[in-house]
C-alpha positions as CSV (number, residue, x, y, z in Angstrom):
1,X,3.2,17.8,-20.9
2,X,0.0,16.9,-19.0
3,X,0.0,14.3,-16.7
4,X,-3.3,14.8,-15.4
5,X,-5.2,11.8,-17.1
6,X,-2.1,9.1,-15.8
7,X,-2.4,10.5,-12.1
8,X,-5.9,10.0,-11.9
9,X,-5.6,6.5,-12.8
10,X,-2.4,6.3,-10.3
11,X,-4.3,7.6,-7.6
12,X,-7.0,5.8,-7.8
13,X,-5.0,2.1,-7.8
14,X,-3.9,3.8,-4.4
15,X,-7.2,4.9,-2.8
16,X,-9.0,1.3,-4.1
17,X,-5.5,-0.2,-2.4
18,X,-6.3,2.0,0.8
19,X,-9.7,0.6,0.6
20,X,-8.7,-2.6,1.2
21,X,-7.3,-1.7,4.3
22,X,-10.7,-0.2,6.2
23,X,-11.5,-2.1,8.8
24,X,-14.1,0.8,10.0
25,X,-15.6,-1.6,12.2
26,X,-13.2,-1.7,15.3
27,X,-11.1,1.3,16.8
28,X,-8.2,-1.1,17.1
29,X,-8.3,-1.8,13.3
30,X,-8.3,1.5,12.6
31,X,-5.4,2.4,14.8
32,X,-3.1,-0.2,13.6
33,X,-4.3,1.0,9.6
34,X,-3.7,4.5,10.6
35,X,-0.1,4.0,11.7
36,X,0.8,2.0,9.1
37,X,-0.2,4.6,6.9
38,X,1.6,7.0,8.5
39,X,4.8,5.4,7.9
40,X,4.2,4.9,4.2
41,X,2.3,7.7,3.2
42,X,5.0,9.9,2.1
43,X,6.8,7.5,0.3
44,X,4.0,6.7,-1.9
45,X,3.3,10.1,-3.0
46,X,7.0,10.1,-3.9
47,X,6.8,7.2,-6.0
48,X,3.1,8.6,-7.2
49,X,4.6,11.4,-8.7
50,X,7.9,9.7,-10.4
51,X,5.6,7.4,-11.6
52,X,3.6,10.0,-13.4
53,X,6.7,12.1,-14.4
54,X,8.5,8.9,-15.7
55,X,5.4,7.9,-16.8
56,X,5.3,4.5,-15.5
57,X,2.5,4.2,-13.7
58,X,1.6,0.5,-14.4
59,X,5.6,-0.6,-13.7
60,X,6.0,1.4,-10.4
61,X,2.4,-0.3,-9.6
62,X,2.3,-3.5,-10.8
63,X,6.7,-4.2,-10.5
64,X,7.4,-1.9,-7.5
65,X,4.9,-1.1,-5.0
66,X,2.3,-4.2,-5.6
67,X,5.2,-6.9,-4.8
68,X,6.4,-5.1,-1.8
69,X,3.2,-4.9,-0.3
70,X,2.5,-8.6,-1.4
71,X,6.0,-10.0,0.3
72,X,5.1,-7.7,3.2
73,X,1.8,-9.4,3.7
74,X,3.1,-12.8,3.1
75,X,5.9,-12.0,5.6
76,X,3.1,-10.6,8.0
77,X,1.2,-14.1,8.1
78,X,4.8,-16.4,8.3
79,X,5.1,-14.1,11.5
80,X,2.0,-14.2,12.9
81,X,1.9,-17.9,12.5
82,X,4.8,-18.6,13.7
83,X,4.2,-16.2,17.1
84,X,0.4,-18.4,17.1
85,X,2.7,-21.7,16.8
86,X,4.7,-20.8,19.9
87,X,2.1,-19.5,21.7
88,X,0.2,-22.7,21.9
């Protein structure tokens, strides 16, 4: 069974999600992007290659790893404004 064709297409929903993340304007940026990375990285090449395995790319993608990340950012502005709101 060949897989190749469904990982392509896998990986590259990741690197266009990566993309989102380059902020190659400003070391700090890049700092905070690299550790977060970092701490994900391996995770997502697990679930990269189940999803191609399973082949489920478009469910791990679009009813795994895209609502995380979409809770996680939501989560990420509540705090955020909530540390702006007490800081004023």
């Amino acid at each position: 069974m060949n897989y190749s064709g469904e990982w392509d297409i896998f990986k590259s929903v990741l690197d266009n999600f990566w993309e989102a993340f380059d902020f190659s304007n400003d070391k700090n940026d890049l700092w905070i992007n690299k550790r977060f990375k970092n701490q994900i990285n391996d995770v997502l090449d697990k679930v990269s290659k189940t999803a191609v395995e399973e082949g489920k790319e478009h469910y791990y993608v679009n009813e795994v790893v895209q609502p995380f990340f979409d809770q996680a950012a939501k989560d990420f502005k509540e705090y955020i404004k909530d540390y702006i709101d007490t800081e004023e």
